[in-house]
N, C-alpha and C positions, 0 to 999 in steps of 0.2 A: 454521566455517572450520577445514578440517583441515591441521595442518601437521606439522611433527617431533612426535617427542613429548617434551611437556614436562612438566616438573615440578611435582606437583599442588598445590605451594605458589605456582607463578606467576613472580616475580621469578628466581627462586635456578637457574633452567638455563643452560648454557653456551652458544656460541654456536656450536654444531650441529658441530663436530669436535673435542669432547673439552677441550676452552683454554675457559680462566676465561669469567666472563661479561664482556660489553663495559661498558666504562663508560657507565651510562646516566643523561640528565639527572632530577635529582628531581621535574621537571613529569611526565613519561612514566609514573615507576613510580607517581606520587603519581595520574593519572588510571587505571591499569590498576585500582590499589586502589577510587577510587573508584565503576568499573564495576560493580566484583564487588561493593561493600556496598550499592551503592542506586538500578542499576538504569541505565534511559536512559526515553525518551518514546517507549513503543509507535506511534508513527508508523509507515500505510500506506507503504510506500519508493514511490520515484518510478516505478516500472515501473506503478504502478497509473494514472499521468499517461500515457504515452506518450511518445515522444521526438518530437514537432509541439508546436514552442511557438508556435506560431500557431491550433492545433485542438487544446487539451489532450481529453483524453476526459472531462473530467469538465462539460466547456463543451458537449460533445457530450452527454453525462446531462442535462445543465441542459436543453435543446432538447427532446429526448425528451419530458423529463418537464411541462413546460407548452407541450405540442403544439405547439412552434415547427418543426415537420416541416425545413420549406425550411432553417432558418439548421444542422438537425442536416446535412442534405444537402449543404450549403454547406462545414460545417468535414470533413465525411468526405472530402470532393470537395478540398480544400486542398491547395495545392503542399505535398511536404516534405522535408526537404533530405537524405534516402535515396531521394528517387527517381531512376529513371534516365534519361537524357535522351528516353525515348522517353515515359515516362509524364509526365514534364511536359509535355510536346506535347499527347498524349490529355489531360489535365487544362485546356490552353489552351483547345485547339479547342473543347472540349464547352462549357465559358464565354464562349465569345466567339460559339457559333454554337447553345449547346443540341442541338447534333446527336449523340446518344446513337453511331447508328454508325459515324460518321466518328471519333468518339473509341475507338470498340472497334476501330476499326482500325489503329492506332496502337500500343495498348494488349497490351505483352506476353501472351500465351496462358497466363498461370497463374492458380490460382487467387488473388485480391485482393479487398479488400474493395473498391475501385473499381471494377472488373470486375463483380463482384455487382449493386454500382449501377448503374452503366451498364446493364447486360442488362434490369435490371427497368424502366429508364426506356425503354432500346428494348422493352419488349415491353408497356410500359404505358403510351406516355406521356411526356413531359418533364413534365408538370403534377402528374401521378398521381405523387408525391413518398411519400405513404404507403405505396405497393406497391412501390415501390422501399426502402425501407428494410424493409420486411419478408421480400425477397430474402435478409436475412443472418441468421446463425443464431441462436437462442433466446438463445443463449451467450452470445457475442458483443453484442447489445443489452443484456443485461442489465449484462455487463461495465461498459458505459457507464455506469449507473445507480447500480452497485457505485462508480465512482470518486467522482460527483458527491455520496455520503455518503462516501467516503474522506476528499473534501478538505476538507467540514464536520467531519469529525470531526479533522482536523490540526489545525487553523485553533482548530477550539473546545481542544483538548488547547494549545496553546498558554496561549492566554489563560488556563484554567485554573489553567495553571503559572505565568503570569505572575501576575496576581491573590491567590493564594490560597497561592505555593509548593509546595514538592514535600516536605515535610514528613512529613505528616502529613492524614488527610481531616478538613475542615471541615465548619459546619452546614448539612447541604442536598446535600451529595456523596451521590452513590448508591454503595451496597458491595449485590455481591451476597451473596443467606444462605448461612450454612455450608452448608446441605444441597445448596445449588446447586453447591459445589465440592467435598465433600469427599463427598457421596451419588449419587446416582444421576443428578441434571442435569448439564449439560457445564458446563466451565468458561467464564470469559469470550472465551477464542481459539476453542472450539470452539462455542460458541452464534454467535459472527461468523461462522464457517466455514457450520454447518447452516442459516443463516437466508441468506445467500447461495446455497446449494442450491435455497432454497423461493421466492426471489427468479427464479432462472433455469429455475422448474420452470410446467410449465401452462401453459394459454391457448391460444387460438384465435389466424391471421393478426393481425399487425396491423390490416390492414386493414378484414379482417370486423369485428373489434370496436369499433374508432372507428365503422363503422358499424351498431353495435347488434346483430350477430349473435353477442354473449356475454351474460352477466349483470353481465361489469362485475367493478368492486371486491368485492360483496359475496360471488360465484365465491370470490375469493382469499381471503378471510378465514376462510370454513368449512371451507377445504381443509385435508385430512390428509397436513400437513404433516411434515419433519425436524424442523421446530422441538419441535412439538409434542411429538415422540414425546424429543429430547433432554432435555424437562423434567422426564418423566417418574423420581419419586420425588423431587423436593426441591419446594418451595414454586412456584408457578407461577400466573401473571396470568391471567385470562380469555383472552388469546389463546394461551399455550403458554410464550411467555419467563417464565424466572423473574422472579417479582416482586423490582425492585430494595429494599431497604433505604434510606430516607433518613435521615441521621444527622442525628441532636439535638443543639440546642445543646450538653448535657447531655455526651453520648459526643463530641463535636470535644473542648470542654475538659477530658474526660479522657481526650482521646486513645487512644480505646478499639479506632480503626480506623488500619492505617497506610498510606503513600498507595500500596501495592501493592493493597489492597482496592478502591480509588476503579476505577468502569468509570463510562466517557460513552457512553452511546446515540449508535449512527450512526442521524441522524434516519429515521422512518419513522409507519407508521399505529399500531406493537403498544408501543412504547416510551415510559416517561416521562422525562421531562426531571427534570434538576437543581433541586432547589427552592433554588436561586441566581442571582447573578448573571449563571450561567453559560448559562439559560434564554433570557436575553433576549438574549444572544452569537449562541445558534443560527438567531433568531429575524432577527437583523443577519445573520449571513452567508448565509440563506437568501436575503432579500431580494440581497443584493448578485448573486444567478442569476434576481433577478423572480419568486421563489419563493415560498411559505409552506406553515405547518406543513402546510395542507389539502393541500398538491399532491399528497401522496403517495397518496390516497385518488382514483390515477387513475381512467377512464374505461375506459382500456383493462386489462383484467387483468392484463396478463403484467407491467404497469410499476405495478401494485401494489406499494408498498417495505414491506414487515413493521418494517425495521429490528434493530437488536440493540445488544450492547454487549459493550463492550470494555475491559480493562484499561488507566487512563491511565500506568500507569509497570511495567515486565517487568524482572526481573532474569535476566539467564545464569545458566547452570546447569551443573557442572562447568569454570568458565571458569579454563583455565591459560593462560602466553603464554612464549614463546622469545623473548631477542633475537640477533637477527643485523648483524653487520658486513658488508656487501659490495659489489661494486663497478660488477658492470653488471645494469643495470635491467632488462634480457630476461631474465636468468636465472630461471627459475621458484627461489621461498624456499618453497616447498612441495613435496611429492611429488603430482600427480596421480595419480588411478583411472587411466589410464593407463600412467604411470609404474610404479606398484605392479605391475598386471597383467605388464608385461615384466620385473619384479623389481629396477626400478634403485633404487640405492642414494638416504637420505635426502639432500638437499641439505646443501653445506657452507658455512658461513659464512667471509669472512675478517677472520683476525686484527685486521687495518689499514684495512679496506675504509672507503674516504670516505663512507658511506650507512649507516642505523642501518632496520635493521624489527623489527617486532615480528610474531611469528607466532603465533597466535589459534589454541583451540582452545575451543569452547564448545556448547551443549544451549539451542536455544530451543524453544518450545511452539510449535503450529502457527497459521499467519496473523501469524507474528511476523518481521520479516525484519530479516535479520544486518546489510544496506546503512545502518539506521538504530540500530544499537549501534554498526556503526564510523565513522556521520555523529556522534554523542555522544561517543566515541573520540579523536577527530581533529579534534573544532570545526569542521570543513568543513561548505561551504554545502553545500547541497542544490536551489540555484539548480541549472536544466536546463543554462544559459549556462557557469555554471561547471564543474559536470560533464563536459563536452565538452570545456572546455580541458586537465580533467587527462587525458584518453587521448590529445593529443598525445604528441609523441615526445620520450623527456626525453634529455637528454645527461649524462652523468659528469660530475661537478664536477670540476675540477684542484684539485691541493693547495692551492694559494692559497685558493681557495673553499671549500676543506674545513676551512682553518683558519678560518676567518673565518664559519661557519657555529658551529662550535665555541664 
């Protein structure tokens, strides 16, 4: 988050036109502090869910990935509340009459993922469910696949922290080896990243390969992979990921790993699990999509999951912050790329302004995203429900409100 610039000690900058800093309450500077010492919960942010809270994508991976074809077809095909009244029409009809081109006629002229579907059910089919999902791009499908380990690995990061704390790692947490991060292997953001690559790479149609014109799972696993080539020069597992570390009694009780070390596997075929509690966690939310561990050792290649891991807790890097006083909520409190390019001046704070921000400047590693340091930040849900209420339209408090917030 780029805003003015501020002062690399954090707290001590003024409020953006030269005048002292604002008086700011001791919960604010006391969680700015605590950002910078130890981190937030590497949480997937919510764009990896999609904004359909009735077809999240990762409900649509769940399908995918134990050949539920029709129910993925079903949540792709879902009313959602960006559509526009003409493709809710097209979305009706095609439901209530399965008539693939009376709903493409309805159906705005651009390119969509329902469009896609639809073309491939008119050209294959209403039944042929398979060749109409294989209509969308390599990308695209695997995206699916990507969420449905995104939100096992929330759900498990949770628990983790609830259980075990945020401490420090306990017996049975995986830490990757030094030579995995400080040598020649990628780190834990960037083995997430390459093994996502290797997830959305290869393979034959969908549909040829459900019907045995591939070799299946065992295709994906010989393949000369990104992973594989990332592991290259630090320690590495038979399949390319670095071999995780499991910590010993021994090293928890003297705390010889700290819980910046701890990564959780987003489940897959090449990763191992926690030798804890936290094994039979992934094993529970699995089920809860009708899953197991074996699923990912599909039939069809291309939804082969390798899996990876991830760091469970990321600290900022370079994290400074401004506060600002001000009064209306449209005023951009940052300079955009934009802004800059036409050379306008930083934004200014006021004095007295009934409204307090804080302006964020900070360095995360990649596959790491900023929505979930300022969800740890700000205490705010991450409910999609609640989300939505905060971009409604805010109004200026009156004094009255301003003292009384005070």
């Amino acid at each position: 988050v780029d805003g003015s610039d501020a002062a690399d000690g954090g707290g001590d900058a003024g409020g953006g036109d030269g005048a002292p800093s604002p008086v700011v309450p001791s919960n604010v500077q006391a969680a700015l502090e605590g950002l910078r010492t130890h981190g937030f919960p590497n949480y997937f942010g919510l764009q990896r869910f999609g904004a359909n809270v009735d077809a999240a994508t990762h409900e649509v991976g769940a399908a995918l990935l134990r050949a539920d074809y029709p129910q993925a077809l079903r949540l792709l095909l879902a009313p959602s509340q960006d559509d526009s009244a003409e493709e809710l029409e097209a979305r009706r009809i095609f439901w209530s009459t399965q008539d693939a081109v009376a709903a493409l006629r309805l159906l705005p002229r651009r390119p969509s993922v329902a469009r896609q579907l639809l073309e491939g059910l008119r050209d294959n089919g209403s039944s042929n469910v398979l060749a109409a999902l294989s209509r969308l791009p390599k990308n695209l499908r695997s995206m699916y696949l990507h969420a449905l380990q995104s939100w096992v690995w929330n759900h498990a990061a949770s628990e983790r922290l609830r259980r075990y704390g945020c401490e420090a790692a306990v017996e049975g947490d995986l830490v990757l080896p030094p030579d995995a991060v400080a040598g020649g292997a990628a780190t834990g953001a960037e083995i997430e990243a390459v093994a996502c690559e290797l997830d959305a790479g290869g393979g034959a149609a969908l549909a040829e390969e459900a019907a045995g014109g591939a070799d299946g799972a065992e295709g994906a696993e010989g393949s000369d992979s990104g992973v594989g080539k990332a592991a290259k020069g630090g320690d590495s597992g038979p399949h390319g990921l670095p071999e995780p570390h499991v910590v010993t009694a021994e090293e928890a009780a003297a705390r010889t790993y700290s819980i910046e070390d701890v990564v959780l596997p987003l489940p897959g075929t090449k990763v191992v699990m926690p030798q804890n509690e936290l094994a039979e966690v992934y094993t529970e939310l699995l089920a809860r999509q009708r899953l197991e561990p074996a699923s990912f050792h599909h039939k069809v290649k291309e939804m082969v999951m390798p899996g990876a891991y991830r760091r469970l807790v990321q600290r900022p890097r370079d994290l400074s912050w401004q506060y600002f006083r001000y009064t209306d909520p449209r005023v951009p409190l940052a300079r955009t790329d934009l802004a800059r390019l036409r050379g306008d001046p930083e934004p200014q704070g006021v004095a007295d302004g009934p409204r307090l921000a804080v302006v964020l400047r900070f360095t995360l590693p990649p596959s790491t995203y900023a929505t979930m340091l300022l969800r740890e930040l700000t205490k705010q849900s991450t409910d999609l429900t609640h989300q939505l209420e905060l971009n409604q339209p805010h109004v200026a408090p009156t004094s009255a409100e301003h003292a009384k917030e005070e």
